[in-house]
C-alpha positions as CSV (number, residue, x, y, z in Angstrom):
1,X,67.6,43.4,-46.8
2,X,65.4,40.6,-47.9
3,X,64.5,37.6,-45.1
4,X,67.4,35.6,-47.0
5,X,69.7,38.0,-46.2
6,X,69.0,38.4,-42.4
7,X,68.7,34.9,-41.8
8,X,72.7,34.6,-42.7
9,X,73.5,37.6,-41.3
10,X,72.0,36.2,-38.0
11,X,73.6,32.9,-38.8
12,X,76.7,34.0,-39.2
13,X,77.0,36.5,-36.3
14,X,75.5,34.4,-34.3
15,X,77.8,31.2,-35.5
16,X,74.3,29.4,-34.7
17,X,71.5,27.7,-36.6
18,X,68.7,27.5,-33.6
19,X,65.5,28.7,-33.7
20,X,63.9,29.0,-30.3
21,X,60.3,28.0,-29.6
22,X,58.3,30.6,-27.7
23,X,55.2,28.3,-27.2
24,X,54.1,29.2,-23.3
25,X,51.9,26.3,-22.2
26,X,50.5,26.6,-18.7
27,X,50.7,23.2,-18.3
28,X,54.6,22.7,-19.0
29,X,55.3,25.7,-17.2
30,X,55.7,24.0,-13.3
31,X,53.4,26.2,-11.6
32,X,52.3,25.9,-8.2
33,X,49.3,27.6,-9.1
34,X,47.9,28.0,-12.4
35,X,46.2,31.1,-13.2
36,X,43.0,31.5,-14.3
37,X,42.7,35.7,-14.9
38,X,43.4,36.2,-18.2
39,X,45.4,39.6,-17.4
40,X,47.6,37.9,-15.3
41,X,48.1,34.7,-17.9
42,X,49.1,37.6,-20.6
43,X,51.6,38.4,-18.3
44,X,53.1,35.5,-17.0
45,X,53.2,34.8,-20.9
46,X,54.8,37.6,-21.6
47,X,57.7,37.4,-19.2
48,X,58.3,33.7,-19.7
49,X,59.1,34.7,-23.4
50,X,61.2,37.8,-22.6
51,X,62.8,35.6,-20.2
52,X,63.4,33.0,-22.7
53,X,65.3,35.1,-25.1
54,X,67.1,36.6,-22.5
55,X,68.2,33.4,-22.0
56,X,69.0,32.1,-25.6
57,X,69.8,35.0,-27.4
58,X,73.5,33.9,-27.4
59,X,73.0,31.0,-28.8
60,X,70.4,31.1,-31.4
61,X,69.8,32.8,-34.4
62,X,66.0,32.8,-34.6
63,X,63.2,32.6,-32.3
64,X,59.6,31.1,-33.9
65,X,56.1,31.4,-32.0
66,X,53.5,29.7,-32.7
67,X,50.7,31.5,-33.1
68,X,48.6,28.7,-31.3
69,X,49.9,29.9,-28.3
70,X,50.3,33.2,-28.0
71,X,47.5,35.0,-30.3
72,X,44.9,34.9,-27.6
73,X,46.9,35.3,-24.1
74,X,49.1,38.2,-25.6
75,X,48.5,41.8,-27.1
76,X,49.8,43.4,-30.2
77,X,51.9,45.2,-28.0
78,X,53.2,42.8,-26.3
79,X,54.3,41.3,-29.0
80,X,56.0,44.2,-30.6
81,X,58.3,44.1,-27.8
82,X,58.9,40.8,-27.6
83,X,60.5,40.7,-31.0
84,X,62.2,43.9,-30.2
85,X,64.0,42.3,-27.5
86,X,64.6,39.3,-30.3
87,X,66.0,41.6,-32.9
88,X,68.2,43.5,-30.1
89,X,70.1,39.8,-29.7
90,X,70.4,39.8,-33.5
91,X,67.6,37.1,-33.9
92,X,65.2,36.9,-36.7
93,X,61.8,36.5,-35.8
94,X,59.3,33.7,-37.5
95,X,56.2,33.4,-37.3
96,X,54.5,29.9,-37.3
97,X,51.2,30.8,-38.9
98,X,50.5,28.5,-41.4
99,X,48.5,31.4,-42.7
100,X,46.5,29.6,-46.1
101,X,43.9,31.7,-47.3
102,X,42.6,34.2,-50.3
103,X,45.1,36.9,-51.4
104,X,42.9,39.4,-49.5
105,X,42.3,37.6,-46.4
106,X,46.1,36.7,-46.8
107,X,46.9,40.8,-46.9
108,X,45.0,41.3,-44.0
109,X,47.2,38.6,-42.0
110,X,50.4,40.2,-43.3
111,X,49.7,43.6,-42.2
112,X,49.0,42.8,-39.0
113,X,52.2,40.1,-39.2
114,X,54.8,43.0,-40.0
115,X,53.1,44.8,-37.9
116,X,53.9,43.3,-34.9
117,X,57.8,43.2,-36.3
118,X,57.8,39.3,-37.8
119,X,60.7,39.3,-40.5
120,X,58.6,36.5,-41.6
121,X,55.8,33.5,-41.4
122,X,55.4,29.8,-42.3
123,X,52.7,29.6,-44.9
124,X,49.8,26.4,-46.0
125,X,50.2,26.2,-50.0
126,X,46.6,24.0,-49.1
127,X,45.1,26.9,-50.9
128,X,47.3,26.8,-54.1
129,X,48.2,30.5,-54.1
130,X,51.9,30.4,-53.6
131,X,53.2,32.9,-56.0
132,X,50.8,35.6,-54.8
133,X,51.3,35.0,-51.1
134,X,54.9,35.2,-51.4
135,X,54.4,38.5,-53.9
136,X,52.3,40.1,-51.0
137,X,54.3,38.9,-48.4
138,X,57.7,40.2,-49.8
139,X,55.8,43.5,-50.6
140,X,55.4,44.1,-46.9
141,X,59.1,42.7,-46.0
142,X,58.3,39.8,-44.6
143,X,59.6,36.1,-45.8
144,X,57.4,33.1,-46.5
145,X,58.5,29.8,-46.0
146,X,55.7,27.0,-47.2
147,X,55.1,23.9,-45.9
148,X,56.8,21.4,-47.8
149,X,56.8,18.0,-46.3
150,X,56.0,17.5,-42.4
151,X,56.8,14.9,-40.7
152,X,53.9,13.9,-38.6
153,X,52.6,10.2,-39.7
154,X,49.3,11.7,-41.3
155,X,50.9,13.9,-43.7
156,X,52.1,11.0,-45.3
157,X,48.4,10.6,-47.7
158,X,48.7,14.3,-48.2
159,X,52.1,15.3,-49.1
160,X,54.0,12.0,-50.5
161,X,51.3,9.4,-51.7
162,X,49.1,12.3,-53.4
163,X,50.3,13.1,-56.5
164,X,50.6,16.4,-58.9
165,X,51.4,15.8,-62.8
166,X,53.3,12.5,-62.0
167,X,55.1,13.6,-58.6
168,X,54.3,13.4,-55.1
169,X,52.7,16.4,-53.7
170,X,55.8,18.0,-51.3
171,X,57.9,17.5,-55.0
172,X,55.2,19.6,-56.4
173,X,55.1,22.3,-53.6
174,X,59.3,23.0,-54.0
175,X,58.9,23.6,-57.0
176,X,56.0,26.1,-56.5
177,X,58.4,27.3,-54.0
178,X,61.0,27.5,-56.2
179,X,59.4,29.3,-59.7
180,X,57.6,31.7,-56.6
181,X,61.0,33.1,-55.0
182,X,59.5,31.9,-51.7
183,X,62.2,32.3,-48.8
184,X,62.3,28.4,-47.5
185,X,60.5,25.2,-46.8
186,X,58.9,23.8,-43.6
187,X,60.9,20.5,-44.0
188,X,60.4,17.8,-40.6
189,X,63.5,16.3,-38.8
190,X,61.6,13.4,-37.9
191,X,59.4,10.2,-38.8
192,X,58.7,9.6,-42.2
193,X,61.3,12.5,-43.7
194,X,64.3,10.4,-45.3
195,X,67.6,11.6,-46.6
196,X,66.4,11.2,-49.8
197,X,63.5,13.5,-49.3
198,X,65.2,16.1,-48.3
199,X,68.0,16.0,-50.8
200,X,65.3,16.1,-53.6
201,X,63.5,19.1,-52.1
202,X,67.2,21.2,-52.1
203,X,68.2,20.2,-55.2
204,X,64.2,21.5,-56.1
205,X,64.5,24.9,-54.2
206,X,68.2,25.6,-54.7
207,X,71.0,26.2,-52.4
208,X,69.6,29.9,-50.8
209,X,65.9,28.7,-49.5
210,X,65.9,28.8,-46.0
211,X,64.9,25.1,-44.6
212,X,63.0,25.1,-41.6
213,X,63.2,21.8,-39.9
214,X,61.5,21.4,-36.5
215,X,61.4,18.1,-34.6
216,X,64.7,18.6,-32.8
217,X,65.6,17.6,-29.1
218,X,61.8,16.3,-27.4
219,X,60.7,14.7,-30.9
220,X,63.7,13.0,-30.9
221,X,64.7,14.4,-34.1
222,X,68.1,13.4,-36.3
223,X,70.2,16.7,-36.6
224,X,72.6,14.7,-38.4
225,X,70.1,13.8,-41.2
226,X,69.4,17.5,-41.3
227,X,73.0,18.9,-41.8
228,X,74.0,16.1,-44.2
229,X,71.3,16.8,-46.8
230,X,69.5,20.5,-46.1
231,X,73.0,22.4,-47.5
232,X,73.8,25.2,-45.4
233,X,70.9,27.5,-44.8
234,X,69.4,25.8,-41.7
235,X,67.4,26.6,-39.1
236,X,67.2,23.6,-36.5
237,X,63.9,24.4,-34.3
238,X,64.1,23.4,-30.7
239,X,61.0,23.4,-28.9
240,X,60.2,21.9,-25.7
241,X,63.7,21.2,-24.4
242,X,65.0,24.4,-24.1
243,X,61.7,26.2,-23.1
244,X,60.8,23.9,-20.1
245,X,64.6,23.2,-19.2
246,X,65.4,23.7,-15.9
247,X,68.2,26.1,-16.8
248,X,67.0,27.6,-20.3
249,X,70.7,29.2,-20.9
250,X,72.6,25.9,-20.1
251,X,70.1,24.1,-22.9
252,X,70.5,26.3,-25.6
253,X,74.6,26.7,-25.2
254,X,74.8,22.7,-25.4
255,X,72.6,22.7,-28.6
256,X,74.1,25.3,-29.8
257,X,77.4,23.2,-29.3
258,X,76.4,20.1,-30.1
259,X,75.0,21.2,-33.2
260,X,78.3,23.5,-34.3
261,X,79.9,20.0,-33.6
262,X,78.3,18.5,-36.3
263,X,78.8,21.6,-38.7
């Protein structure tokens, strides 16, 4: 089964299009004291995500670290079990690596990805190598799902107003996407990301990509401009409002619903 094919199966067992952020920051995390032993900051780490999809695995269908956050405080191990307890709640597992390298320092990355039990990553195409990332990533089962157009103010220079062969960069990047068999697009929910952009980047990819559209809930994100023009393979990434919610569960259940609604 390919990283398409989970993704709906999670989708549609679920009846949810979340993906959860596991992003422990110490400073969001309403401590009375922080930490400062590295052993015990692993752990607290560590439980808070365990915790977290204990709490949401109900009501998402994917869960997405950052590696940011947890490549230092946490082990391989750790890890491993972490999307164990992900994949025993029927979640796929993303990991938001913007890897962007060579093909062999790409390989090494991958090992080491599917390794730790990722079904897949979020990749850079800064580096131009599209085709063979996604050819090395699938060859280890993981999917790769490229940054297409983000939605921060300064990726404006990069991926709209520079231009490939008479389009604008993020045009340029489905369709490398596209003629690659990548599995999906990083696509923003917020800022400078208008219907119109994301219709021309499905209509690009085709109907099966998988769109990855953070922003949602603290970012003040539009779901609605998401589900009207993405098509129906959606994940919807909610960060910061479920993780630091005071009740995680409650959260997730009324983005879960809210977002159903609009379905």
């Amino acid at each position: 089964m390919n990283f398409i094919e989970k993704y709906e199966k999670a989708r549609d067992e679920k009846n949810s299009i979340i993906s959860v952020g596991l992003d422990p920051l110490l400073d969001n995390m309403k401590l009375k004291e922080k930490p400062t032993d590295m052993e015990k900051i692993s752990e607290l780490f560590f439980n808070f995500c365990m915790e977290l999809i204990d709490n949401t695995g109900d009501y998402a269908c994917a869960i997405k670290p950052n590696t940011q956050f947890i490549l230092f405080p946490l082990t391989l191990n750790q890890i491993k079990k972490i999307n164990k307890r992900a994949h025993d709640y029927g979640l796929v597992s993303i990991l938001d690596h913007k890897l962007g390298d060579i093909g062999s320092t790409n390989a090494s990355a991958l090992y080491w990805i599917k390794q730790a039990g990722f079904d897949a990553l979020t990749f850079s195409p800064f580096a131009g190598n599209i085709k063979e990332a996604t050819k090395q990533a699938h060859a280890q089962g993981l999917g790769l799902i490229c940054l297409t157009l983000m939605s921060n103010p300064d990726s404006v220079w990069v991926q709209k107003e520079a231009m490939s062969n008479g389009m604008p960069l993020y045009e340029k990047i489905a369709h490398e996407i596209k003629n690659s068999d990548a599995d999906g697009c990083v696509v923003g929910a917020t800022g400078h990301v208008t219907d119109e952009n994301i219709k021309k980047i499905r209509t690009i990819v085709g109907n099966d990509r998988v769109f990855l559209c953070p922003g949602i809930g603290a970012q003040g994100g539009d779901i609605k401009k998401i589900l009207r023009n993405a098509g129906k393979n959606i994940l919807i990434h909610v960060g910061r409002s479920i993780m630091y919610a005071d009740d995680q569960k409650k959260a997730a259940e009324e983005f879960c619903n809210l977002i159903n609604n609009y379905r």
